[in-house]
C-alpha positions as CSV (number, residue, x, y, z in Angstrom):
1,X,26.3,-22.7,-16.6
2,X,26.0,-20.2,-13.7
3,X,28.9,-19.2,-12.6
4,X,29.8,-17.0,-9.3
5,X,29.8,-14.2,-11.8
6,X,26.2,-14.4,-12.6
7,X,24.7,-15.0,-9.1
8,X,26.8,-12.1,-7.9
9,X,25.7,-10.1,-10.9
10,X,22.0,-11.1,-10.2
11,X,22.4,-10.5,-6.3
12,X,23.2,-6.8,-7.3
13,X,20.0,-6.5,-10.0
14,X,17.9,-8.0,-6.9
15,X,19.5,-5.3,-4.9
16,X,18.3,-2.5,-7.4
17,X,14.7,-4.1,-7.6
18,X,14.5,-4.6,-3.9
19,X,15.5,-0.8,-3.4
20,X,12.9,0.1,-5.8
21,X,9.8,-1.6,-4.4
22,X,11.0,-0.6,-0.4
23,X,10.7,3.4,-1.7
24,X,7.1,3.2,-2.5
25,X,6.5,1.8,1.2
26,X,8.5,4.1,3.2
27,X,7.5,7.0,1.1
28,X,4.0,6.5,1.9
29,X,4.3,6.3,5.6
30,X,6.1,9.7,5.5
31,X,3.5,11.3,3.1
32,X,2.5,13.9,6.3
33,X,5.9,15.0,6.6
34,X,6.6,15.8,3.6
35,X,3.4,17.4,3.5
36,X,4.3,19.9,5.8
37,X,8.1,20.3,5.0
38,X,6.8,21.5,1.5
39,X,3.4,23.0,2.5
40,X,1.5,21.0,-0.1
41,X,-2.6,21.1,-0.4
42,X,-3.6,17.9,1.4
43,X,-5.7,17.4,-1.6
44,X,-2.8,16.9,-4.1
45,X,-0.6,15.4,-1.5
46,X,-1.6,11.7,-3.1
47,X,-0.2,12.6,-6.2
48,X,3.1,11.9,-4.6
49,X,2.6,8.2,-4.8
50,X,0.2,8.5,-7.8
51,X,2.9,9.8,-9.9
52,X,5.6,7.2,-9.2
53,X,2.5,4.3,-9.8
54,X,1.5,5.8,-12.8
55,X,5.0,6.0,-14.3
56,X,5.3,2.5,-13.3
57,X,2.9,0.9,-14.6
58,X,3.1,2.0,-18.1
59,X,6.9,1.1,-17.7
60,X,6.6,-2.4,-17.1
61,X,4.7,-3.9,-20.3
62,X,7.7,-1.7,-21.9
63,X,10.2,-4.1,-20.6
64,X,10.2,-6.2,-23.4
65,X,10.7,-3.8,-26.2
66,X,13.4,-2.1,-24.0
67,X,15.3,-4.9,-23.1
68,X,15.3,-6.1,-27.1
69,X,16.2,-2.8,-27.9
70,X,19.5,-2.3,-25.1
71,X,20.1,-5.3,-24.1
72,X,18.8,-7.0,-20.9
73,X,22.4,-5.7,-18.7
74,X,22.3,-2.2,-20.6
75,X,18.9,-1.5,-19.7
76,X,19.4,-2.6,-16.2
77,X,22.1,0.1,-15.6
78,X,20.3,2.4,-17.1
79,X,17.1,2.2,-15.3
80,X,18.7,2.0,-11.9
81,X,21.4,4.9,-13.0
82,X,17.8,7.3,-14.1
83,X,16.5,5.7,-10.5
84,X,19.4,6.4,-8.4
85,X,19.3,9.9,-10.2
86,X,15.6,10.4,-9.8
87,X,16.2,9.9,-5.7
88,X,19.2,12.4,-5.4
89,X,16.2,15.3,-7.2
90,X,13.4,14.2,-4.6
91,X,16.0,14.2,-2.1
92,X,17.0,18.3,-3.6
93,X,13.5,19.1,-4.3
94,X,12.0,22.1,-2.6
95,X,8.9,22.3,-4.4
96,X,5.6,20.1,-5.6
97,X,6.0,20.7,-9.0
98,X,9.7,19.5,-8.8
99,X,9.3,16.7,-6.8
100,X,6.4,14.8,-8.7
101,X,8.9,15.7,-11.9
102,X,11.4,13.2,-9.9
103,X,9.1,10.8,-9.1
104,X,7.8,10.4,-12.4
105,X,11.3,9.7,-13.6
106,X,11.7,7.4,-10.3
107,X,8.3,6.0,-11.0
108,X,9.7,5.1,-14.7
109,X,12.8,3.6,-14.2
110,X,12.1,1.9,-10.8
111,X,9.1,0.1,-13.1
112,X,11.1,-1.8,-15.6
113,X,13.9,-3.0,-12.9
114,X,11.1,-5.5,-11.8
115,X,10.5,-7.5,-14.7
116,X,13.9,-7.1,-15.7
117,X,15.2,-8.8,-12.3
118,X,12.4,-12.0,-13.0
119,X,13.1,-12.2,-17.1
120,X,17.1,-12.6,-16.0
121,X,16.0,-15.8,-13.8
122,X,15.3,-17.8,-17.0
123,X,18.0,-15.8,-18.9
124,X,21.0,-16.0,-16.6
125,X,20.9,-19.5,-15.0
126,X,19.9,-23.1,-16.2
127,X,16.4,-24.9,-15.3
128,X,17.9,-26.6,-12.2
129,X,18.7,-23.8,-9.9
130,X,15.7,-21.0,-11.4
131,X,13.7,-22.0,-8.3
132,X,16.1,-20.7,-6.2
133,X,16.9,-17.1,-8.5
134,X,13.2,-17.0,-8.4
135,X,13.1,-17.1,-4.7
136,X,16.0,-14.7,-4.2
137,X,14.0,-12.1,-6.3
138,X,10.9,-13.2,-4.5
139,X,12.0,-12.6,-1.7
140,X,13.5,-9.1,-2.4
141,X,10.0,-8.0,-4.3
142,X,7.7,-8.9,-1.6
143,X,9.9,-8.4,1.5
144,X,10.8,-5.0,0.9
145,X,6.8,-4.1,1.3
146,X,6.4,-6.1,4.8
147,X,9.2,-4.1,6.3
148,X,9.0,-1.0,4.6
149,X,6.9,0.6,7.2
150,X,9.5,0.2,9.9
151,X,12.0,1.6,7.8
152,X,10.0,4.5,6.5
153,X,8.9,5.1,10.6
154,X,12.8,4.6,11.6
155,X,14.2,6.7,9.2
156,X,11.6,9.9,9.3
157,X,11.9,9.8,13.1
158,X,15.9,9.8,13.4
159,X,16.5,11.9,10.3
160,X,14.5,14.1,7.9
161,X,11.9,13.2,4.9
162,X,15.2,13.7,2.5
163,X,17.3,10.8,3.7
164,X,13.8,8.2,2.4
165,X,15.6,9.1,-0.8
166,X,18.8,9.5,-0.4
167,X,19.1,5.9,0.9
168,X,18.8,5.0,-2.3
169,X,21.9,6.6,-3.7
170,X,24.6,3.8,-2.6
171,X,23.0,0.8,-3.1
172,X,22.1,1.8,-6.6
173,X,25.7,2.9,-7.5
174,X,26.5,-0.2,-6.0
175,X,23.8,-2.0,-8.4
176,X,24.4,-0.3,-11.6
177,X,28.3,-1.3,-10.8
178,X,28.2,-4.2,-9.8
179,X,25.9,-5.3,-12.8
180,X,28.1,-3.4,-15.6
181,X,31.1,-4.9,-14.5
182,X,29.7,-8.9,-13.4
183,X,27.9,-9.4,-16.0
184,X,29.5,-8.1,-19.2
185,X,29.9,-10.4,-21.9
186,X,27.0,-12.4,-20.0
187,X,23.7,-10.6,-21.7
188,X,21.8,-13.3,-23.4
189,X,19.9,-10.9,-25.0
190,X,22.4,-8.8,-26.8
191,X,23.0,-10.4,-30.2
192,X,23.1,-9.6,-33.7
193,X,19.8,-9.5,-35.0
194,X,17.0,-6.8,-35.9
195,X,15.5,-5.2,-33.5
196,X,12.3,-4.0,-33.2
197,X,10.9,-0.6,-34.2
198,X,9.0,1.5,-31.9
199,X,5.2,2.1,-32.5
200,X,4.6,5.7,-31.6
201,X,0.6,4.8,-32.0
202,X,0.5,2.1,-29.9
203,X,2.8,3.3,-27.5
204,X,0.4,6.4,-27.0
205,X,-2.4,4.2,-26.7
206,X,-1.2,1.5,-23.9
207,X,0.2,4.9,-21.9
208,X,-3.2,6.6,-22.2
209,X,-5.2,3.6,-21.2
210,X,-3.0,2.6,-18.1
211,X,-2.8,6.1,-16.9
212,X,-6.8,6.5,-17.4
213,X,-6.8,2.9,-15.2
214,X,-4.6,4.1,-12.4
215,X,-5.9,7.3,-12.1
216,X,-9.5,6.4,-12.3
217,X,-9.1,3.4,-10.0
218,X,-7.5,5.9,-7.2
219,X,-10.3,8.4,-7.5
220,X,-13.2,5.6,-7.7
221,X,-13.6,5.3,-3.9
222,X,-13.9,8.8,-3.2
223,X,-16.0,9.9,-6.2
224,X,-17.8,6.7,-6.6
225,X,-17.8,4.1,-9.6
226,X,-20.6,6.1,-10.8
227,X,-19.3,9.4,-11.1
228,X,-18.6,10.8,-14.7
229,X,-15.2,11.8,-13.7
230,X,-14.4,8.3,-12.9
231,X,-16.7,6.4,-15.9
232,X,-14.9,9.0,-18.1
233,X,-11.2,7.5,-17.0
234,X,-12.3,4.1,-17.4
235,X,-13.9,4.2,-20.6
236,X,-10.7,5.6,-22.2
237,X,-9.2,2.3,-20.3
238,X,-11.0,0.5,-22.2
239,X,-11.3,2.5,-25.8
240,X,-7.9,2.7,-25.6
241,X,-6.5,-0.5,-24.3
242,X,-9.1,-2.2,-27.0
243,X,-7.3,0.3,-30.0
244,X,-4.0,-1.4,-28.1
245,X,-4.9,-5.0,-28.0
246,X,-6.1,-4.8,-32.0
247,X,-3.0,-2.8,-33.0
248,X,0.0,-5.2,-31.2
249,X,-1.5,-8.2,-31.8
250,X,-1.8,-7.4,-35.7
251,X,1.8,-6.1,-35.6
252,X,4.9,-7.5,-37.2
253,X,7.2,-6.1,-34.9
254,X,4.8,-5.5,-31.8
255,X,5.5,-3.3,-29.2
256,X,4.7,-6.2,-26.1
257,X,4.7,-9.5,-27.8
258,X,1.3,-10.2,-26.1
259,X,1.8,-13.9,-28.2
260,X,2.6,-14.5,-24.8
261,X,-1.2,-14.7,-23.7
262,X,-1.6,-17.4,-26.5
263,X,0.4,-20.0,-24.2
264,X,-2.3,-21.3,-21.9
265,X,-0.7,-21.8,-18.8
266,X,1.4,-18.0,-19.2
267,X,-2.6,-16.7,-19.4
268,X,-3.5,-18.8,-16.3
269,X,-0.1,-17.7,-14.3
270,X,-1.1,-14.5,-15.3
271,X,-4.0,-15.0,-13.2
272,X,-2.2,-16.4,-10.2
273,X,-0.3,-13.1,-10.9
274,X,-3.4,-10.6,-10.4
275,X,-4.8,-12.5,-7.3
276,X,-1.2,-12.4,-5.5
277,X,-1.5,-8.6,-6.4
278,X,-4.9,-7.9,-5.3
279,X,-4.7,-10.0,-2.0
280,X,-1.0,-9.5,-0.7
281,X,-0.9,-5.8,-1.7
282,X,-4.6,-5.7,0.2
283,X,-3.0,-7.2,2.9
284,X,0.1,-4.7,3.5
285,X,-2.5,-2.0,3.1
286,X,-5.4,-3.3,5.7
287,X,-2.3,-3.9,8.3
288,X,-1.0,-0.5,8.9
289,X,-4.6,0.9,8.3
290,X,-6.1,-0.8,11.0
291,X,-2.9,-0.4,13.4
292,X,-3.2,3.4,12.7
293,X,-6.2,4.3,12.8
294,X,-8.4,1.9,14.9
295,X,-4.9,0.8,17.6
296,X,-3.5,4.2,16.7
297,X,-0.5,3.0,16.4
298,X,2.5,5.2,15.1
299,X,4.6,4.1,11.7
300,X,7.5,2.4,13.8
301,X,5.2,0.3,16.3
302,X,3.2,-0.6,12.7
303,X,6.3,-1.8,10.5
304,X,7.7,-3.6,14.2
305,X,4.3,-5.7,14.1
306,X,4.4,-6.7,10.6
307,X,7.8,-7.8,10.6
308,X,6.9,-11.2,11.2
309,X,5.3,-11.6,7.8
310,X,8.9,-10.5,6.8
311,X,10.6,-13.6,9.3
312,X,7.9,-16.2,8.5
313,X,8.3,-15.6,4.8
314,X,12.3,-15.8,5.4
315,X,12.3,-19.1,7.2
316,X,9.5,-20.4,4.5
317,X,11.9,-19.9,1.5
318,X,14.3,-22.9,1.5
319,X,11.2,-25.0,2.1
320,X,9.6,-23.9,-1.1
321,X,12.8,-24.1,-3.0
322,X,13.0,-27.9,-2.1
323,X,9.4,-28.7,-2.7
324,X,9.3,-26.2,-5.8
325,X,11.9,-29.2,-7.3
326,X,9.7,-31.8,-6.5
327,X,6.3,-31.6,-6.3
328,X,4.0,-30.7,-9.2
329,X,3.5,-27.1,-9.6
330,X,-0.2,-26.8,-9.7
331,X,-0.6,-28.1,-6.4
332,X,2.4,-26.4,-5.0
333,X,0.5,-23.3,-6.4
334,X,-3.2,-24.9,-4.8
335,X,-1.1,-25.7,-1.6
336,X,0.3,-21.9,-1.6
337,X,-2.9,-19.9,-2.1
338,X,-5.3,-21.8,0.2
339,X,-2.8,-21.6,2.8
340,X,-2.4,-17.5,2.0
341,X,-6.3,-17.5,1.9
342,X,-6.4,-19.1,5.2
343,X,-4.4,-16.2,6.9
344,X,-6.5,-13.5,5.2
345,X,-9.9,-15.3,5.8
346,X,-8.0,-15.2,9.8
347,X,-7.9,-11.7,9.7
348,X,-11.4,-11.4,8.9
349,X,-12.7,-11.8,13.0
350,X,-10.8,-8.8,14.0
351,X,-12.1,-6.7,16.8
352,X,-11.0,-3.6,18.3
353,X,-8.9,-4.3,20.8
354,X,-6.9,-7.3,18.4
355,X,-3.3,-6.5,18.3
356,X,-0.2,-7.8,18.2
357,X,-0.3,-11.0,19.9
358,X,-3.8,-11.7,17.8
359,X,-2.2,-11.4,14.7
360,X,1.1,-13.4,15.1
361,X,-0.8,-16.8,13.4
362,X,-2.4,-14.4,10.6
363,X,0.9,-13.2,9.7
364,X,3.0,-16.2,10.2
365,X,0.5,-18.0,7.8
366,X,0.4,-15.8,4.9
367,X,4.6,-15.3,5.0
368,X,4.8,-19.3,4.9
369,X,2.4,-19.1,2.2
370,X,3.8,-16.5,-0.3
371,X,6.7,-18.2,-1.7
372,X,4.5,-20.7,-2.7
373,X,2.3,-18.1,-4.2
374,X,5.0,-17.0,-6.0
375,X,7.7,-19.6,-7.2
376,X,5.4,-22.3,-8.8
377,X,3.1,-19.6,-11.2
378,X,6.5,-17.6,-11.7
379,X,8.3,-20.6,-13.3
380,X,4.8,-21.9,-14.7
381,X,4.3,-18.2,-17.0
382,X,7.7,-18.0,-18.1
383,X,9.6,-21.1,-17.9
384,X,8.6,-22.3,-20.9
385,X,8.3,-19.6,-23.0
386,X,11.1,-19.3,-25.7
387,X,14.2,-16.4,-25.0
388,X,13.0,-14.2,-27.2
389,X,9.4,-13.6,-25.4
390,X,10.9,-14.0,-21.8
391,X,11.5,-10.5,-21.3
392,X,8.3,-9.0,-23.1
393,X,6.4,-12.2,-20.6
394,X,8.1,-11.0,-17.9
395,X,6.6,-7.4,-18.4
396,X,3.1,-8.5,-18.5
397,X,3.2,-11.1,-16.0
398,X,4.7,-8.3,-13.4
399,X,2.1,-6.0,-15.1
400,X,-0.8,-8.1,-14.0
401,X,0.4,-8.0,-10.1
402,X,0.8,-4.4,-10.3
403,X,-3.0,-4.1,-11.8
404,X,-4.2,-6.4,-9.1
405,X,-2.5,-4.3,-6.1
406,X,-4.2,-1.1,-7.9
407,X,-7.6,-3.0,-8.9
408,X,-7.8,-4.6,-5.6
409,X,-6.9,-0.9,-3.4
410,X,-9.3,0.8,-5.4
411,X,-11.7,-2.3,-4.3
412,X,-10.8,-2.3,-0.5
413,X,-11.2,1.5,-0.1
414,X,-14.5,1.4,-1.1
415,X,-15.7,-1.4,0.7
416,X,-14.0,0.2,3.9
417,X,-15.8,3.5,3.2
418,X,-19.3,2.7,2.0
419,X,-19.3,0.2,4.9
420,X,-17.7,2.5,7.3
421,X,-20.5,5.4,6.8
422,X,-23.9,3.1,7.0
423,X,-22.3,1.4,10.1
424,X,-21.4,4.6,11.5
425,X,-25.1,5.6,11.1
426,X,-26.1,2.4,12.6
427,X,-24.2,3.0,16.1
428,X,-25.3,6.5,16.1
429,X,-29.0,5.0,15.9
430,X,-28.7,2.8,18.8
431,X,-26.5,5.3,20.7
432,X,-29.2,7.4,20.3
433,X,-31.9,5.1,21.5
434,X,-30.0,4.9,24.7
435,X,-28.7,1.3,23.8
436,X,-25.9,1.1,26.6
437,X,-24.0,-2.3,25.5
438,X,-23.3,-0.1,22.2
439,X,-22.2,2.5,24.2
440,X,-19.4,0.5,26.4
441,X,-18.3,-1.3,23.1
442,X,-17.4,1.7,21.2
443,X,-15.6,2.6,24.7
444,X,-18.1,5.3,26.4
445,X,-18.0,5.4,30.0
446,X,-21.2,3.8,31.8
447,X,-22.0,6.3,33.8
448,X,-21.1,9.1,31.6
449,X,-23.4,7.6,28.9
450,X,-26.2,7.2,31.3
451,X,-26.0,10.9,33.0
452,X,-26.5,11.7,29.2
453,X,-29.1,9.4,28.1
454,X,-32.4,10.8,27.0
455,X,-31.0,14.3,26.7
456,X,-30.0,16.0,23.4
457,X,-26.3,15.9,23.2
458,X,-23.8,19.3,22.7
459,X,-21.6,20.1,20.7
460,X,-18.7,19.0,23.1
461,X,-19.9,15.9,23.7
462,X,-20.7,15.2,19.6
463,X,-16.8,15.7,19.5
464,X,-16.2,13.2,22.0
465,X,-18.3,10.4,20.8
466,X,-17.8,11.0,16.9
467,X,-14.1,9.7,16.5
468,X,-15.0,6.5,19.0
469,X,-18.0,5.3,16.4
470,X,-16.1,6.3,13.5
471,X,-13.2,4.0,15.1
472,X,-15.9,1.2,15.7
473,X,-17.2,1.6,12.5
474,X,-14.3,1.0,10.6
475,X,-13.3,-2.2,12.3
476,X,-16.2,-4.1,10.6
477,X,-15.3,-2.7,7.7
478,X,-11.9,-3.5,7.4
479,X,-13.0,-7.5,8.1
480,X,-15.0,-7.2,5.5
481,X,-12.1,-6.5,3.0
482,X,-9.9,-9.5,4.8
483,X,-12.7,-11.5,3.6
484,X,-13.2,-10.3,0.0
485,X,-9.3,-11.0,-0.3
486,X,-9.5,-14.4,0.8
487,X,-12.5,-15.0,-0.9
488,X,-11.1,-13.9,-4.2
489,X,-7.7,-15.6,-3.3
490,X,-10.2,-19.0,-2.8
491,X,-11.8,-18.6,-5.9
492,X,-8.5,-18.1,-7.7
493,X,-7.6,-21.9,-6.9
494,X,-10.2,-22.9,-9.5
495,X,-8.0,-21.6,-12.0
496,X,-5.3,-24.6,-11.3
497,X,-7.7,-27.4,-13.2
498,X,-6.9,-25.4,-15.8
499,X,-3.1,-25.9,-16.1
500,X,-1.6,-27.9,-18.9
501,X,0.7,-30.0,-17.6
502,X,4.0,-30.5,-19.1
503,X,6.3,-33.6,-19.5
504,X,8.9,-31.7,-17.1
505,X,6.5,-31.5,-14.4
């Protein structure tokens, strides 16, 4: 039974997760100040969130394995001690090489509190009341994204880039108390028997091969799939994460118990898992890029606009609590990510001048619909897994979101940028040919375009016009990704006809 102990105990690991997840937002929406507070290259200014999302992602599938080895409570201090730790040296770091040293750590640790927080749901507390620990942690994992960029925009405009760290410092004491003292003696992982060894081989090869994903995934847009840089990187990914499969699966004491995938409806949640990734990280991305750079919008204004993702998915949350008790999961799930696809493929007729009031329905739809994204292929992956593979499922099910978000990024960027150049080119074409209904579109004065039409243009005036067709062009681009997100997010729903249903459904 569940005491006040546990939920207490489980409010503070939410806490620790929550704080996590909210400093890869607000990070990145300060990336220019910190920029020029250290006086780092613009080009290697992206490794400041590339080396926390590299750290993290090989952390995660090591959940499993760390949390047989410590314990599920003992790991969980840990990780948010080394994150709490990791924050106080970005916070004191005055150079690159110092601060991407922190984040790496930060990056680590901050990785396995997520899976940690989702394997204690089906650990901690009996069947009955999971649907609403699942929903507490759901809401703290995908919450902290939607308002991150109104924190991050508060906090760099009142103080300096050092306090998006050193926020982090008292709530994870707090956490890493708070969990130590609640829920000692309450670890239904820590028992007597053997645990497992560690696999230096294949421990090498699952960090290669996500690190060659991540990285070649973040240069892919700019280089282009085809570049040898980027083929390089990927086939590694693969080489590698083939050596890794082959290795685990034949081992006696595997490194991720990737049995899991055996269960059919883990595999399928897993799934579920990637598409929420790829379509709901999309979607926190698309938001402030289109606020910023086509509404030119600063970080504050962006984060206050999508705050009502944030509400709507508040108020949504006891309604999918009480339907995620009684209705049957795979068309809770259907229910979830047609709705969710619906708000994406809504997003997809934007125009230049859309703004807040346009995208109040968009947003309101798609924070109704994640909880039901989330709750029903949550409890459907690792509900009915035994104890022993909870924490290891939990890893790779919280693996396969984070590969979606990066998959999916890597995805959207390109289709923005190809798209963005040949329409760019097009408007230029009909600008040239003196097309004036182009010309008023993109925001050029009538009579300013017509005292100039038929004559070459300067070098003043090609300043003028470029940034108001590169501003045009990108607006067709970005609904092109909208649709490619709910497309995928649509096509995903095949997937439930696949579920096995279970007497307990």
């Amino acid at each position: 039974m569940a005491g006040v102990r546990e939920w207490l105990g489980f409010t503070c690991m939410c806490l620790g997760m929550f704080m996590a997840i909210l400093d890869i937002q607000i990070v990145a929406t300060s990336l220019p100040t910190i920029q020029a507070a250290l006086k780092i290259p613009v080009d290697r200014m992206v490794w400041i969130q590339t080396a926390y999302l590299t750290a993290e992602i090989v952390a995660i599938p090591l959940t499993g394995f760390l949390t047989d080895r410590l314990g599920m409570r003992r790991l969980f201090v840990i990780a948010v001690s080394l994150f709490t730790l990791a924050s106080l040296g970005c916070a004191l770091s005055g150079s690159f090489e110092s601060l991407i040293l922190w984040r790496v750590l930060q990056g680590f640790s901050g990785g396995t509190l997520i899976p940690i927080v989702f394997s204690a749901v089906f650990l901690l507390f009996p069947e009955r009341v999971q649907g609403l620990a699942t929903t507490i942690a759901g809401v703290a994992a995908v919450l902290a994204p939607t308002i991150g960029p109104i924190v991050g925009g508060w906090v760099t405009q009142s103080f300096s880039w050092h306090w998006l760290f050193r926020i982090n410092i008292l709530p994870g004491i707090a956490a890493a108390l708070g969990v130590a003292l609640l829920l000692r003696g309450r670890d239904p992982v820590e028992q007597d028997r053997p645990r497992r060894r560690i696999d230096i081989l294949a421990l090498l090869l699952m960090a290669i091969s996500l690190v060659a994903l991540q990285i070649g995934l973040k240069d892919a847009p700019g280089y282009g799939w085809g570049n040898a840089h980027v083929v390089v990187l990927l086939a590694i990914f693969l080489l590698c994460g083939a050596g890794f499969v082959v290795r685990t699966w034949r081992a006696a004491e595997p490194l991720v118990e990737l049995r899991c995938m055996a269960d059919r409806n883990f595999a399928i949640g897993c799934v579920f898992s990637f598409a929420l990734g790829f379509s709901l990280l999309g979607s926190t991305y698309l938001m402030p890029f289109f606020l910023g750079l086509v509404r030119g919008h600063g970080a504050l204004r962006i984060g206050e606009i999508m705050l009502v993702t944030g509400i709507a998915q508040l108020l949504a949350a006891p309604i999918a609590v009480y339907a995620e008790r009684r209705v049957d999961p795979r068309w809770l799930t259907a229910f979830g990510f047609a709705l969710f696809a619906v708000g994406l493929l809504l997003s997809s007729g934007q125009t230049a001048h859309t703004d807040f009031h346009a995208m109040i329905v968009p947003q309101v739809i798609r924070g109704a619909a994640i909880m039901f994204c989330l709750l029903p292929p949550t409890r459907m992956a690792l509900g009915r897994l035994p104890k022993n593979l909870v924490a290891d499922g939990s890893g790779l099910f919280n693996l396969m979101r984070n590969l979606g978000g990066a998959v999916g990024l890597a995805l959207i960027d390109t289709v923005i940028f190809s798209h963005a150049a040949s329409e760019g080119h097009r408007i230029a074409a009909r600008l040239q040919a003196g097309d004036l209904d182009t010309a008023l579109k993109i925001g050029i004065p009538r009579d300013a375009f017509l005292e100039q039409r038929g004559q070459p243009l300067d070098d003043f005036a090609v300043e003028l016009v470029r940034p108001l067709v590169e501003k045009a062009a990108l607006v067709p681009s970005v609904n092109i990704a909208w649709l490619m997100c709910g497309l995928l997010t649509v096509v995903t729903l095949i997937a439930v006809f696949w579920v096995r249903r279970t007497p307990e459904d």
